[in-house]
Each structure stands twice: as C-alpha cells, then as structure tokens.
C-alpha positions as CSV (number, residue, x, y, z in Angstrom):
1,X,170.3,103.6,43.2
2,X,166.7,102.9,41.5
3,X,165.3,102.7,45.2
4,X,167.1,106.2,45.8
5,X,165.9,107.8,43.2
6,X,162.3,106.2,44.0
7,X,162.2,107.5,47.3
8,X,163.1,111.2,46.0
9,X,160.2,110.5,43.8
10,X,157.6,109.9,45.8
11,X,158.7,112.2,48.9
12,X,158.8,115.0,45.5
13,X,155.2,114.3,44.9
14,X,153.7,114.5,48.4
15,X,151.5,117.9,49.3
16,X,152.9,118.8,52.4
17,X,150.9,121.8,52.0
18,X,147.9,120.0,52.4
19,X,148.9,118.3,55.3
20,X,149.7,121.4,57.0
21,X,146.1,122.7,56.5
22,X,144.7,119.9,57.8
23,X,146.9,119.6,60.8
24,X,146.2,123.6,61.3
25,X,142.7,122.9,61.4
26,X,142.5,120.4,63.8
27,X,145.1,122.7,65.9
28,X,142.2,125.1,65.9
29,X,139.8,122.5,66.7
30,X,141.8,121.3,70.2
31,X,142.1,125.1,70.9
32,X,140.4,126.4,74.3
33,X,141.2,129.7,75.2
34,X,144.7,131.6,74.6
35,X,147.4,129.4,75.0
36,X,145.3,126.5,76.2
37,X,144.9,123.3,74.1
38,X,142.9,119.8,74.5
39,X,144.9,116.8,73.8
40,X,142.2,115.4,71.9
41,X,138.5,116.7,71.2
42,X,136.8,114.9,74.2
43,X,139.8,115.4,76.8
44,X,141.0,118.1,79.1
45,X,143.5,121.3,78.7
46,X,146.5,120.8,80.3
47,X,150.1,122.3,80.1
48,X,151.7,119.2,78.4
49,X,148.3,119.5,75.3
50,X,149.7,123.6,75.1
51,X,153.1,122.7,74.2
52,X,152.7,120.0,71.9
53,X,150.0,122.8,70.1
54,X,153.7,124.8,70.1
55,X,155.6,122.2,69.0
56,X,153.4,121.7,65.9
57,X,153.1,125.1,64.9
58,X,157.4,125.4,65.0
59,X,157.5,122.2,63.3
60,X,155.7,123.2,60.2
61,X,156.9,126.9,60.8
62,X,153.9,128.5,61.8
63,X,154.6,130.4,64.5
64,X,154.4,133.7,62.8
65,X,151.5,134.8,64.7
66,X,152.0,133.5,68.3
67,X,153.0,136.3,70.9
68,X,156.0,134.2,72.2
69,X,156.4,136.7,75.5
70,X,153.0,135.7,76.7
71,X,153.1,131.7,75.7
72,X,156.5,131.6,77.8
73,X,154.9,133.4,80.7
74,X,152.0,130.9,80.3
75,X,154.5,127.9,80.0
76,X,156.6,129.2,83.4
77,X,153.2,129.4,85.5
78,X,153.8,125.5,85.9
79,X,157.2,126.0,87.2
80,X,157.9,125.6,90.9
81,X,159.7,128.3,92.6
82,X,162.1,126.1,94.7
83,X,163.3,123.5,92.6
84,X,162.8,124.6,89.2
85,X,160.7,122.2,87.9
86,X,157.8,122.2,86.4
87,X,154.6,121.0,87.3
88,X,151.0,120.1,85.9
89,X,147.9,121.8,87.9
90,X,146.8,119.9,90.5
91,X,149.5,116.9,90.5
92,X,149.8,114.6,93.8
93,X,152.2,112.5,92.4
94,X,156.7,112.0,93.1
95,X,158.6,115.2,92.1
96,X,161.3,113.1,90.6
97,X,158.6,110.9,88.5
98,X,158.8,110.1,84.7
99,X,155.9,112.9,84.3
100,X,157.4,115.6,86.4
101,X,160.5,115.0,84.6
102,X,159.2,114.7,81.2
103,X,157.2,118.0,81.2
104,X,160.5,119.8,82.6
105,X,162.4,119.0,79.4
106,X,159.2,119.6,77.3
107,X,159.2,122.8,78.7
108,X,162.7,124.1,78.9
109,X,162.3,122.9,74.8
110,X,158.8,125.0,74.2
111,X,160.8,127.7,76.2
112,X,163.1,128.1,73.8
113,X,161.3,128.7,70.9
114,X,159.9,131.1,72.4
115,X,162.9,132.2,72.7
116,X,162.7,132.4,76.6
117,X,164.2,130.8,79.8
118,X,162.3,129.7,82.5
119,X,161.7,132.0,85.8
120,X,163.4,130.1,88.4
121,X,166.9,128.7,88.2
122,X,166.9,124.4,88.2
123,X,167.9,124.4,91.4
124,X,167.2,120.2,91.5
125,X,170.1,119.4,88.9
126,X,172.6,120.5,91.3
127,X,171.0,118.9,94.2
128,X,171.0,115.6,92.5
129,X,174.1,115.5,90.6
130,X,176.2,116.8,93.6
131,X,174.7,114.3,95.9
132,X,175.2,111.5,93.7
133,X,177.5,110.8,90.3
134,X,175.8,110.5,87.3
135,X,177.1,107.0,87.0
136,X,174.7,106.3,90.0
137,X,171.8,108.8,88.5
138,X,172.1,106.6,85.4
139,X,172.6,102.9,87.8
140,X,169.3,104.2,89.4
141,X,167.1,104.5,86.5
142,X,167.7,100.9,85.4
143,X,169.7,102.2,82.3
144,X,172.3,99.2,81.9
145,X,169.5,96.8,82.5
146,X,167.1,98.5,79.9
147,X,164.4,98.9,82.1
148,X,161.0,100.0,81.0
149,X,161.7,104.3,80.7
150,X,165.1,104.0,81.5
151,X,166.0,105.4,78.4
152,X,163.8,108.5,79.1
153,X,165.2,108.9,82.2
154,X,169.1,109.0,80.8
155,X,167.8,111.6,78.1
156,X,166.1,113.9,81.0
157,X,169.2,113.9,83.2
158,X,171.2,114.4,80.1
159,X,169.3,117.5,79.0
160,X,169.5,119.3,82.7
161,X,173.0,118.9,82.6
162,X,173.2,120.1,79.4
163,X,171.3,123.5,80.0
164,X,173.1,124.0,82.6
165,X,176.3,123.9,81.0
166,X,175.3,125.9,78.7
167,X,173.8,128.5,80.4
168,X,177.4,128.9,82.5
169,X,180.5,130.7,81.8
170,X,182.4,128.4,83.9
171,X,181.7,124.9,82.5
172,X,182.0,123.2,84.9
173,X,179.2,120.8,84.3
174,X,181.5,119.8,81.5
175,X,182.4,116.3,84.0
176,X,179.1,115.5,83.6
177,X,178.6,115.2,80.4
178,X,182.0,113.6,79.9
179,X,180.6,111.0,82.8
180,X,177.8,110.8,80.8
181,X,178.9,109.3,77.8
182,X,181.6,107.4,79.3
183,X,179.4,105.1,80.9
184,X,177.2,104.6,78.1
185,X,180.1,104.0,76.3
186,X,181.1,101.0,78.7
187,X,177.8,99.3,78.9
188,X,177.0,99.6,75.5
189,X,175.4,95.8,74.6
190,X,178.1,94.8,71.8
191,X,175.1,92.6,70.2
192,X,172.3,94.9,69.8
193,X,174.4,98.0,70.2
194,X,171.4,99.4,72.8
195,X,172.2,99.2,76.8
196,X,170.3,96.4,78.1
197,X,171.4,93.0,79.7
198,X,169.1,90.9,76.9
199,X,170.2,90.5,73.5
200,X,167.6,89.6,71.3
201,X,164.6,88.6,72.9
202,X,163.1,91.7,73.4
203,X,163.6,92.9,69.7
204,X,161.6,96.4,70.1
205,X,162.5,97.0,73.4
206,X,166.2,97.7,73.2
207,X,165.7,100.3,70.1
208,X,162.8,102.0,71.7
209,X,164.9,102.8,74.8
210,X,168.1,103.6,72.9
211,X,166.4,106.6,71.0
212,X,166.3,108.6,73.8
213,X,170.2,108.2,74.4
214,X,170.4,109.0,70.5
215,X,168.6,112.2,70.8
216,X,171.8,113.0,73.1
217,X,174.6,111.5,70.9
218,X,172.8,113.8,68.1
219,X,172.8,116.4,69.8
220,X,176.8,116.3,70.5
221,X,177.5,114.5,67.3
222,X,179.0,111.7,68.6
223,X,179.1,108.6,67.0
224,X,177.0,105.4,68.4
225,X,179.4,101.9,67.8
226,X,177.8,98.9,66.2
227,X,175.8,101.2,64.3
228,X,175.3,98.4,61.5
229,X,174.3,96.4,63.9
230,X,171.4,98.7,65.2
231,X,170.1,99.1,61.4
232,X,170.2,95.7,60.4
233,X,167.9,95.0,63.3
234,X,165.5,97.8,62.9
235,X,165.6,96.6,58.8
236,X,164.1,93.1,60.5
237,X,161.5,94.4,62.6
238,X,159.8,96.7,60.1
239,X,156.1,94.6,59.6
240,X,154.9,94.2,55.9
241,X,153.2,98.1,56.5
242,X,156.1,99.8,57.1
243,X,155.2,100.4,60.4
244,X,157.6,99.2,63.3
245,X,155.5,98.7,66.6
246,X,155.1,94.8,67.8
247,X,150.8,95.4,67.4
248,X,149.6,95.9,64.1
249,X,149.2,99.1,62.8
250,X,151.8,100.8,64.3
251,X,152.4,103.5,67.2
252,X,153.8,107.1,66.9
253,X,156.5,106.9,68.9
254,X,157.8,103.3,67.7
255,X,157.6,104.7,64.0
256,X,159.6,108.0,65.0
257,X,162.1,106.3,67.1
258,X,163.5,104.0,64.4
259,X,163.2,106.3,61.5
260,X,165.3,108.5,63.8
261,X,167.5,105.9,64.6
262,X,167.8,104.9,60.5
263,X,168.8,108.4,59.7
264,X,171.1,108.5,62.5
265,X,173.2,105.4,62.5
266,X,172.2,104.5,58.6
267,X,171.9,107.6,56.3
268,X,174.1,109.8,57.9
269,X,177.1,106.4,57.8
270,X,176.2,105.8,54.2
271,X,174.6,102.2,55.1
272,X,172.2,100.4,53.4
273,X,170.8,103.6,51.8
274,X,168.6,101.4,49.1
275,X,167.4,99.5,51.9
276,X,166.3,102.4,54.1
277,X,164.8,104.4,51.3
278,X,162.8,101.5,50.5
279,X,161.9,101.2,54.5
280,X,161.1,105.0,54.7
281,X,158.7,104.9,51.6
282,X,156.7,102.4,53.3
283,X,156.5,104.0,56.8
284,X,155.9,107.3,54.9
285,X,153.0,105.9,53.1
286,X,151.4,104.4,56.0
287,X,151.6,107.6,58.1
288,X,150.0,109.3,55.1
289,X,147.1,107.2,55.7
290,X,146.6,108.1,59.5
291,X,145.8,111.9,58.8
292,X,141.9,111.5,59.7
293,X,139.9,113.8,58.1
294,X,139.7,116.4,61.0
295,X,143.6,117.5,60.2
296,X,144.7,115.3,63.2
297,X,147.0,112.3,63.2
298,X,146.2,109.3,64.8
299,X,148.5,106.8,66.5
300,X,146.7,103.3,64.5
301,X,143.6,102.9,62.7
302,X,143.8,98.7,62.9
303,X,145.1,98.6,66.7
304,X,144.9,94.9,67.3
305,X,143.5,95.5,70.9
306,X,139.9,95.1,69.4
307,X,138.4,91.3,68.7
308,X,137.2,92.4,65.1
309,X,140.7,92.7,64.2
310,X,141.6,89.8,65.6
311,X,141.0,87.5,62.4
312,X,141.9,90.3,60.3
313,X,143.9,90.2,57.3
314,X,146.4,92.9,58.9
315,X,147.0,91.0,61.9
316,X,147.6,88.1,59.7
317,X,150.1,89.2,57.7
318,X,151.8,90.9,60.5
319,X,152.0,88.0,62.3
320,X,153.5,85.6,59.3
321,X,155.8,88.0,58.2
322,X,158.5,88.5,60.6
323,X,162.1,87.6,59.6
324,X,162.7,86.1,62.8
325,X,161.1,84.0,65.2
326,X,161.6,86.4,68.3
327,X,160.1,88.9,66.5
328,X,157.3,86.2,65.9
329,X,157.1,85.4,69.3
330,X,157.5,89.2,70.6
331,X,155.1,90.2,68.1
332,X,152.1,87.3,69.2
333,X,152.6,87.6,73.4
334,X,152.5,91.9,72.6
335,X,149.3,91.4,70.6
336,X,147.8,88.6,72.9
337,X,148.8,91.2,75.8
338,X,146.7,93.8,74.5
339,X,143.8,91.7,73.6
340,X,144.0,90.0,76.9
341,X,144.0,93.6,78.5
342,X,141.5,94.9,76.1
343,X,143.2,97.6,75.6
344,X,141.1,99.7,73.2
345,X,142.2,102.9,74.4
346,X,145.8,104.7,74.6
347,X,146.2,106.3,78.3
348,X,149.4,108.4,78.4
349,X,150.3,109.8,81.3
350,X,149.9,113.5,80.0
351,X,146.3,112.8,79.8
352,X,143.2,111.7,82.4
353,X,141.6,110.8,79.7
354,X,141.9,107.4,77.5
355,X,142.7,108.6,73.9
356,X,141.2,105.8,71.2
357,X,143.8,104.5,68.7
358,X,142.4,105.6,65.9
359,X,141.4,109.3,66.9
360,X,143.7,112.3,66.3
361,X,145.6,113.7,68.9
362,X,148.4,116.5,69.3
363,X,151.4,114.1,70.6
364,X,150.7,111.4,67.9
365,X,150.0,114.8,65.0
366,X,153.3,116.1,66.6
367,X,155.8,112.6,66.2
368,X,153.8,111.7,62.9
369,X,154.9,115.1,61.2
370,X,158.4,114.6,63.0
371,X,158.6,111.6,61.1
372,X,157.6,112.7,57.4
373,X,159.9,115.6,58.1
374,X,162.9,113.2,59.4
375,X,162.3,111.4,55.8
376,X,162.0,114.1,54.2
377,X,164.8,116.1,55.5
378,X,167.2,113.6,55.3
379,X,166.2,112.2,51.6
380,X,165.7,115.8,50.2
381,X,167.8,117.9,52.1
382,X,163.8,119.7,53.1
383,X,163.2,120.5,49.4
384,X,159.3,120.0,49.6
385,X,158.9,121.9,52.8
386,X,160.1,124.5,55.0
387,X,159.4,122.4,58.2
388,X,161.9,122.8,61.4
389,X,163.5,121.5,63.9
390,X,163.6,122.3,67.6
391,X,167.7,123.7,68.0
392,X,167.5,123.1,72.0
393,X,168.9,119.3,73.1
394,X,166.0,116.9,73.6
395,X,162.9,115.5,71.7
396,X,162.5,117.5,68.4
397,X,166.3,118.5,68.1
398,X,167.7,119.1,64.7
399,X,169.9,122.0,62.9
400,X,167.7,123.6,60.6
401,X,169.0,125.5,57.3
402,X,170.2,128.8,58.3
C-alpha cells in the first residue's frame, strides 16, 4: 500500500499542462501547410506524419479547432479506389506489406475521430479472408513462431475484420473473429504466455509481439491466460531506469508496449499492484526526462549505438543489473548489434529520412504521451488530465469517461 499511495503521489504532482504546451508547440513547429505535418524538423510531410499530428491532438483533447470534414477528405486522398487501402504518395513497394497495412489501420483509426469512414469500401478483406481462413492468414504471418512483425500483422488482420463486422447488419464476419481467438487461444506459449516457439531466450521479443494481440483482446475484453506469468517477466526485464528496451535508454514503443501490457494483465487482475506502481513511477520519470525543450518527445537521449556511450555509466549499470542471465545476454548481443551496425539513427519505415535518437518526433511524442496517460489513467482513474483515448479497435484504443 505505501508504494500505491506513492505512485498517486507523484502522478498527483506532475503538470500535464505543461507538457501539453510543450507538445503543442512542437506540433506547430512540424506543421507544413493545412493538414500536412513533418515527422521531425529536418524530414518530409507524409500521410503517416498527418495522422500521428491527429493522434496527438485527440490524445490530449485538442481537437477543438480542427475542421474534421476536410482532415478526413485529406486522410481518404491516400486511399485506393479498388481495394480499399490506403496508400503513401509515390510508394513502389507490396500492397500487402507491413507499411501498406500499417497506414490502413492508422487511417481507418484517424478516420474515426474525425468521425468519418473512408471513401471506398475494403474490398481486400473479403478477398483475403474468403480465399484463405484466418487460421492460414495468421500461419502466414509467422504468428505461432513469433516472427519479427508477426504480431503487427495478427492486430491488422484483426482490425479489418473487425470494421467490417461492425459496419454490417448481418454479422457474419462474426466466424472470423471467433476463428481469431481460437487459434491464438491454442498456440498460446504456456511458458511466456506470448505465441512464439522460444521460451525464454528472446526475453523482449515475445512481449513486444504479444502487445499487438493485446490491443485486440482489449478491445473485446477477453481475458489473456498466464497473465501472472506475462507480468512477472516484464517486472524482470525493466533496466535500473525504468525503461524496458534491451539498449540503454529505452525506446517508445518497448516502454508503451509493456506498460500496456502491466495495466492489462496486472492492474486490471489486481496483481502485484505495489510492484507495478513502483515499475510505473520509474518509467514515468524517465519519460519525463525525454521531453526536449522544443515540446517534442524523443525515443532515447543515451542510445547505446554511439562509442561515447559505450563506457558510460548508463550502459554499465544496464548491463550489470539484469535479474537474469538471458536478459544479460539479450541485453549485451542487442547493444553489441547496434554498436556493430552503428546505428546512430532510428529509420522507420514511415519515414525516408533517419530520425536521431535523441531528437523529437511525432510517433515517439505520440506513444510517450500514450504512456503517461496509460499510468495515469489507470493509477488515477484520469484525475490530473482530461487526456483520451482512441474508441475505434487498434493502436490508441481505450473507453474514455463518458
């Protein structure tokens, strides 16, 4: 109970006010023309920069002044007449790739905000699902075998189905669903609780993955089995800053994935609530110290991809602290990896550009705020702010006080 009511404490004392000004300003800064948004200050506009601009206004409700008609008519430009996905300018790449299928649920979410649908019907679900059963949708994208994106690729197929269904009178895309969690029920890995063959030798892997599938099981309010098992692990691999990437100094998404997960399968169970409070003061802290002082989050200001923080003190403690050697040894061959790589720079594949670690940018000011409000929400019941959630199934998704 004293690290309960230390947590309420602390959360009770932080300005989110202030933050919001900040990440307003750097909003403004990224801002082009109309709805048109840089990722960052030295990289292009693009469609996926103008939504996450969207999803950061709805997140700290400050959408008050957008014209939502003309932002959804912007949004459903990008989508393509014939199968009803959505596309960036210029792409040359697969229609069914991670991107293609990424900015379609991106969208279909910033859609609905805007309290709009898109202009063609998603013509592709039916063509997929039809022509093959989700259990081989699913088989395909490596999901039992935890494949790199695999659980990405569940979410997407998950959410298409999902709008559909709900978008018809007839339901019969119920199957689908149904399907859906029957087979992750089944292949669930009884030792991690995550789908994937290996157990625990790739410790971040597993939970990184398994968000995605949560943001589903959320979404239905369905429970996840082994849930202890998922937040005793994630309780292991938080590092000494509260963060919970394998490189020092944390990432965006790894830090919003498991304080996702913590809520989910830990605070909403009544597990370990001391223990979590005391893991979400930490993480809270450390994202506190990533605001730079343009407004704009950044994913890590000690990135161990650079050879003067090799011998830092950061590093070092990073290193020396794990609770178990696998997430020693994950931990050294992921920092190695990324000095080996040289990997100073962040390249998502929403952007041409290389975004440095420690400069702001919209998707790491989007899942950074995502995460104080997850803490926040969940420790406070939203006291301190009047942040949101997105109500539509996918990244974001939450039932906000009516």
């Amino acid at each position: 109970m004293i690290k309960s009511d230390c947590a309420k404490k602390f959360l009770s004392n932080i300005d989110f006010t202030k933050i919001e000004d900040g990440v307003l300003n750097y909003i403004e800064s990224v801002h082009t023309n109309n709805f048109e948004y840089k990722l960052n200050s030295e990289s292009e506009s693009t469609i996926f920069s103008s939504i996450f601009s969207l999803y950061i206004l709805h997140t700290i409700n400050a959408t008050s002044n957008i014209d939502y008609k003309k932002w959804a008519q912007y949004i459903n430009t990008f989508q393509d007449e014939k199968t009803g996905l959505f596309f960036p300018k210029d792409f040359k790449g697969e229609k069914f790739s991670k991107t293609i299928l990424q900015l379609t649920t991106f969208s279909l979410s910033a859609l609905s905000i805007l309290k709009s649908d898109p202009k063609y019907d998603l013509s592709f679900i039916d063509d997929v699902v039809y022509e093959k059963s989700i259990r081989k949708v699913l088989a395909d994208c490596g999901t039992w075998d935890g494949l790199s994106g695999s659980g990405n690729c569940s979410m997407f197929w998950a959410i298409f189905i999902t709008y559909k269904n709900n978008k018809s009178s007839s339901g019969k895309y119920n199957k689908f669903i149904e399907e859906w969690f029957y087979e992750h029920k089944i292949n669930q890995n009884i030792e991690t609780g995550w789908w994937e063959k290996d157990n625990f030798s790739k410790p971040y892997a597993g939970f990184q993955n398994g968000f995605h599938q949560l943001v589903i099981y959320d979404y239905y309010d369905k429970d996840i089995k082994y849930h202890t098992r998922i937040v005793d692990h994630l309780l292991r691999i938080q590092s000494y800053d509260g963060s919970f990437s394998p490189v020092v100094g944390g990432g965006a998404c790894y830090d919003y994935d498991a304080v996702k997960i913590l809520c989910y399968c830990g605070m909403r169970k009544n597990y370990r609530i001391d223990d979590i409070h005391k893991a979400f003061i930490k993480i809270t802290k450390r994202i506190m110290s990533l605001q730079n002082i343009d407004g704009g989050f950044c994913e890590s200001k000690n990135h161990s991809s650079s050879y003067k923080n090799l011998f830092s003190i950061d590093l070092l403690l990073h290193l020396t602290t794990p609770k178990t050697f696998s997430i020693f040894k994950y931990r050294a061959k992921a920092t190695l990896y990324s000095l080996m790589k040289k990997n100073v720079a962040n390249t998502p594949h929403w952007s041409s550009a290389s975004l440095k670690w420690d400069e702001s940018d919209l998707w790491a000011t989007w899942f950074r705020i995502l995460t104080l409000h997850e803490i926040n929400n969940i420790v406070l019941n939203n006291k301190v702010s009047n942040w949101k959630y997105i109500e539509s199934i996918g990244l974001g998704y939450g039932l906000n006080e009516s």
